[in-house]
C-alpha positions in Angstrom: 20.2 8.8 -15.3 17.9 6.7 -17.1 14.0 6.2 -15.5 11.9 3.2 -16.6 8.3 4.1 -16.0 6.3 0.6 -16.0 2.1 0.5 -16.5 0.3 -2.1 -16.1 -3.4 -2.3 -17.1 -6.8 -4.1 -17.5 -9.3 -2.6 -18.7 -9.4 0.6 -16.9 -10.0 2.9 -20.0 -9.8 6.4 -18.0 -7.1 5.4 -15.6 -4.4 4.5 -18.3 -5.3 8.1 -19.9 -4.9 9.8 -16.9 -1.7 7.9 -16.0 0.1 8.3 -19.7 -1.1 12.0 -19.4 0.5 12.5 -16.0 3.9 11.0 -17.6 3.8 12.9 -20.4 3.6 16.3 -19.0 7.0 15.8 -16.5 9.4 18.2 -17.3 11.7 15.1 -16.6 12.2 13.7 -20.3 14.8 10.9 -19.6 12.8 7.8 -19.3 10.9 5.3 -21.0 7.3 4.3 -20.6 6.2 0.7 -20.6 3.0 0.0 -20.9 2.1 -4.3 -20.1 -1.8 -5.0 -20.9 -3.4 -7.9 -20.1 -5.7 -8.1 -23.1 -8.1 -5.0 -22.2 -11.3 -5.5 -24.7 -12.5 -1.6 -23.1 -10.7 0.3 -25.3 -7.4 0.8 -23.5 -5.2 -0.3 -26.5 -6.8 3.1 -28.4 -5.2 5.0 -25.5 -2.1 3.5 -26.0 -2.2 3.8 -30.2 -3.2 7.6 -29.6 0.2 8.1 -27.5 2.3 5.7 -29.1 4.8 8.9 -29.3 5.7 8.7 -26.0 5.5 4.8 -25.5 9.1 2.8 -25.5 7.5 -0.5 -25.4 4.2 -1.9 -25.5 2.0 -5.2 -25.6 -1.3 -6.4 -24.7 -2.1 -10.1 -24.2 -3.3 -12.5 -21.3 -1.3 -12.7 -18.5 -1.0 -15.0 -14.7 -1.6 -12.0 -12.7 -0.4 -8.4 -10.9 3.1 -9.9 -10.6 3.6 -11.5 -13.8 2.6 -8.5 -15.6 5.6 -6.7 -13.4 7.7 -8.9 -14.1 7.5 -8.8 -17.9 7.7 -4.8 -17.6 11.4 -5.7 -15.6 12.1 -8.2 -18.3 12.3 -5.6 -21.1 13.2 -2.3 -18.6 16.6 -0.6 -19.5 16.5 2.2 -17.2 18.5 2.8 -14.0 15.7 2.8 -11.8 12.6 1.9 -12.2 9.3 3.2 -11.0 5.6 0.9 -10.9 2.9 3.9 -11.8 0.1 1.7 -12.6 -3.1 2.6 -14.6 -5.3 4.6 -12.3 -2.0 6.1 -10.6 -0.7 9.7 -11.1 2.4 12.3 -10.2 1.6 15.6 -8.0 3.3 18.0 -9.9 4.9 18.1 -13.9 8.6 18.5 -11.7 8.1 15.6 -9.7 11.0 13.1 -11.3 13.3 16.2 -11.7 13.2 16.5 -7.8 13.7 12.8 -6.9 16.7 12.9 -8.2 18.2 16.0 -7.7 17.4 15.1 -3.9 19.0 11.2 -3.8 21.9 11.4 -2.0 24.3 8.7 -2.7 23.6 5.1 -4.1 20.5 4.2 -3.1 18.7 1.1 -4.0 15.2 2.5 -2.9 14.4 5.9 -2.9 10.6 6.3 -1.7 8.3 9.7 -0.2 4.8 9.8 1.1 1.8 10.1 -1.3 -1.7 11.3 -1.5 -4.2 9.0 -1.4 -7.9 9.3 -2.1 -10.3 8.8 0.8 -13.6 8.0 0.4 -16.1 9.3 3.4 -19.6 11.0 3.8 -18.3 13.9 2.5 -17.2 12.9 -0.5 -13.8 12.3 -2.2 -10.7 13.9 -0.4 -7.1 14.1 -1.0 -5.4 13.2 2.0 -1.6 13.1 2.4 -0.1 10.1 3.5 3.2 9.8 5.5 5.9 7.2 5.5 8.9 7.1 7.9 12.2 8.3 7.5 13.9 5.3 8.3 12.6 2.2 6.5 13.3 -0.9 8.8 11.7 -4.3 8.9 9.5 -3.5 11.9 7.6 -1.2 9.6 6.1 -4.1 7.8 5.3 -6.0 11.0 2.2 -3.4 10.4 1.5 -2.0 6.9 4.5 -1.6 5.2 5.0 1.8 2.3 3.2 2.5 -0.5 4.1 0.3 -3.3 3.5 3.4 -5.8 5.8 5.9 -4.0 8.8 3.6 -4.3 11.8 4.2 -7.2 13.8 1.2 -7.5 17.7 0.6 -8.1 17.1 -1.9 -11.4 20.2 -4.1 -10.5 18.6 -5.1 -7.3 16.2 -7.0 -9.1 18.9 -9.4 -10.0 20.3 -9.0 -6.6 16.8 -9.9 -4.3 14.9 -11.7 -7.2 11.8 -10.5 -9.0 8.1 -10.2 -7.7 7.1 -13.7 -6.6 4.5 -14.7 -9.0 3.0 -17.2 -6.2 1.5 -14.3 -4.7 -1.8 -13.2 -5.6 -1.9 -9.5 -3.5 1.5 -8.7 -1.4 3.8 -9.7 -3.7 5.0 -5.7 -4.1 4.6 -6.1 0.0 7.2 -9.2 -0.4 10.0 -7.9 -2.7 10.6 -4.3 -0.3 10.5 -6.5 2.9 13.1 -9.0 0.9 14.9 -5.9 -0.4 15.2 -4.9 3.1 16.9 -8.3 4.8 19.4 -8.1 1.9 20.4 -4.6 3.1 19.5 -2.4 0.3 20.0 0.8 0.8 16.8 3.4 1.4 16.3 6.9 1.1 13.2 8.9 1.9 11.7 12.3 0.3 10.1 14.2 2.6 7.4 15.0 -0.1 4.7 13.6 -1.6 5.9 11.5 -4.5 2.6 10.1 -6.6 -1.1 10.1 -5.8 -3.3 6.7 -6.3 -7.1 6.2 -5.9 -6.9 3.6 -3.4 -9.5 1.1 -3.9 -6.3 -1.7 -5.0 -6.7 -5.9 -4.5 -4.8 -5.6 -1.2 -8.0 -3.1 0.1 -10.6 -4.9 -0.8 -9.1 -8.8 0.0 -8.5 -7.3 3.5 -8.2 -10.8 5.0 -6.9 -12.7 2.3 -3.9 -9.7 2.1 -3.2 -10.5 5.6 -3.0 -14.0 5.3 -0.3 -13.5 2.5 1.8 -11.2 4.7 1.9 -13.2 7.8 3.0 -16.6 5.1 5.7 -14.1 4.0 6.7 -12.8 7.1 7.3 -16.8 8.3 9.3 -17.8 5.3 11.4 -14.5 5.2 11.9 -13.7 8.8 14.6 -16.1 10.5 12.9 -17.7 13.6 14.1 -15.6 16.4 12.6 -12.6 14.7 9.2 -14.2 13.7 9.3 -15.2 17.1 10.0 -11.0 17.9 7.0 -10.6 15.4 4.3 -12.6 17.1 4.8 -11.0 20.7 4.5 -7.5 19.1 1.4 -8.6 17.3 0.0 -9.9 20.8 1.1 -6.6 22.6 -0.7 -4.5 19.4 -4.4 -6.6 20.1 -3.7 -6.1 23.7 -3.4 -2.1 22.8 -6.2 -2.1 21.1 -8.4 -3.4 24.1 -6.5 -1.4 26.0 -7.6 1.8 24.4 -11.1 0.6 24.0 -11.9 0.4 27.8 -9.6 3.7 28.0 -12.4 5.1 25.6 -15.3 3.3 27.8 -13.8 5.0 31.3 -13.6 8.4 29.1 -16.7 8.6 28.4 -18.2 7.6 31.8 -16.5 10.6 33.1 -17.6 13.0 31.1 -21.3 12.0 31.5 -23.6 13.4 33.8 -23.6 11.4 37.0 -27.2 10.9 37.0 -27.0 9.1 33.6 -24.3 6.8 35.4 -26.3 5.9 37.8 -29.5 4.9 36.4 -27.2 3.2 33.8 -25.6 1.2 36.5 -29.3 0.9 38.2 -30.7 -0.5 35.1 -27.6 -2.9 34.8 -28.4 -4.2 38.2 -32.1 -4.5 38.1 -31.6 -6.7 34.8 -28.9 -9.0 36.0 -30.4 -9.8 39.7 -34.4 -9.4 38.7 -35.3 -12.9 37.6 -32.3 -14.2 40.4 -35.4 -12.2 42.7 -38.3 -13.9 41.0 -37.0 -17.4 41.6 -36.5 -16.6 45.1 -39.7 -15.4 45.7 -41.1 -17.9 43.5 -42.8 -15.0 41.4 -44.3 -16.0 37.8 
C-alpha cells in the first residue's frame, strides 16, 4: 500500500525542514514525497536540494493559489492514498503511518483521527489535543468541519468527487470532504492523534471571509430542503448562544452577595428615573 505524501510551500524556510524531517524519520518507508513550491526566494529550495534523497518529485514555480498547488501535487501522485502534510505541519510519532493502516478496516475512501494543535494564550505555546467525531456526517460541517491535515485520502476518489476547486481562495479543502461526503465516500476514524499543525492557517486569520466561502458552498452543494435544514439550525445555534449568555448573567447574580445586587439594581434605577425626576420638578 502505496502513500503519497504531498507539501506544499512558500517561503516558510523552517517549516518545510521540520515537515521533510518528520517524514523522513517514519518507520513507514512505502511512500513518496512531493514537494509543490510556489517560487520560495527564502531559501526553501536548499531544504529541498539538501534532502533530495528522499524527494519523489519536486518543482518550484509561481502558482494561482492553496488549491492549485494541491492540485498539481494530485496531478503527478501515484500512491494509493494520499496525505496533505503541508510545510509547517508534522507527525506525532516516527510509527504514525505504520498504525494508520494497520488500523483501516475495510475500503475506506477517508480515513482521518484527531490532531494536536498549537494554542497560543498568556501562557505561552501549548499542545492541545484536538478531537474529531467518530462518525463523519454532513451536519458536522454545518459547524467547523475536520482537520484538513488529519485526513488520508482514497486517490481514486479524486476522479470520482473532482479535485480542489481552484475558485476557492480558503475552504476549498473544507469543500472537497463536504463533496466527498454527499457522494458517499466511505469514512473511518482513528481514535488517535494523527499529525500536529501550528495553527495560525488562511482559514484562521480570514475568519469572515472563510465563513463567507462555506456558507456559498454549503448553498451550491446542499440540495434545498437541506440548506433549508441548515439555516434553522444556524438560527437555533445564535439563539443558544444568547441563551447561555443571560444563563451566565443569572449565574453570576446568584452567586453575588445580595448587598451588591441591590445597590446594583439601586444604582440602575436612580440612573434611569433621575432626570425623568428633574423634569418633573423642573430641577436644573
Amino acid at each position: 500500500m502505496k502513500l503519497s505524501i504531498i507539501t506544499i510551500n512558500l517561503n516558510n524556510f523552517n517549516g518545510l525542514a521540520k515537515t521533510l524531517d518528520s517524514v523522513q524519520s517514519q518507520t513507514f518507508q512505502n511512500y513518496e514525497q512531493i514537494v509543490i513550491d510556489g517560487g520560495s526566494t527564502d531559501g526553501s529550495i536548499d531544504i529541498i536540494l539538501s534532502r533530495l534523497n528522499n524527494i519523489t518529485y519536486w518543482v518550484s514555480e509561481p502558482d494561482n493559489g492553496i488549491y492549485h498547488a494541491m492540485n498539481k501535487g494530485l496531478h503527478v501522485a501515484k500512491g494509493e492514498y494520499v496525505h496533505f502534510l503541508n510545510s509547517g505541519d508534522w507527525l506525532p510519532e516516527t510509527n504514525i503511518y505504520d498504525s494508520i493502516f494497520s488500523n483501516i478496516q475495510g475500503d475506506k475512501d477517508i480515513i482521518y483521527g484527531d490532531f494536536f494543535r498549537k494554542i497560543y494564550n498568556e501562557s505561552g505555546n501549548v499542545i492541545k489535543r484536538q478531537f474529531q467525531p467518530k462518525k463523519l456526517t454532513v451536519l458536522r460541517f454545518f459547524g467547523s468541519g475536520i482537520c484538513h491535515q488529519s485526513i488520508i485520502y482514497k486517490r481514486d476518489i479524486f476522479n470520482y468527487i473532482g479535485k480542489y476547486n481552484e475558485k476557492l481562495k480558503i475552504a476549498g479543502d473544507w469543500d472537497l470532504t463536504l463533496r466527498a461526503l454527499i457522494k458517499e465516500c466511505k469514512t473511518s476514524y482513528l481514535e488517535f492523534p494523527v499529525v500536529c499543525y501550528e495553527g495560525g492557517g488562511i482559514s484562521s486569520i480570514q475568519v469572515e471571509n472563510s465563513e463567507k466561502e462555506k456558507e456559498m458552498i454549503l448553498r451550491n452543494n446542499l440540495p434545498s430542503v437541506i440548506y433549508a435544514d441548515y439555516l434553522y439550525f444556524k438560527e437555533l445555534q445564535n439563539k443558544n448562544i444568547i441563551l447561555n449568555e443571560y444563563k451566565n448573567w443569572v449565574d453570576e447574580i446568584k452567586n453575588r452577595n445580595v448587598f451588591i445586587n441591590y445597590a446594583m439594581v439601586t444604582k440602575w434605577l436612580f440612573e434611569k428615573f433621575s432626570k425623568r425626576l428633574y423634569r418633573i420638578l423642573k430641577i436644573d
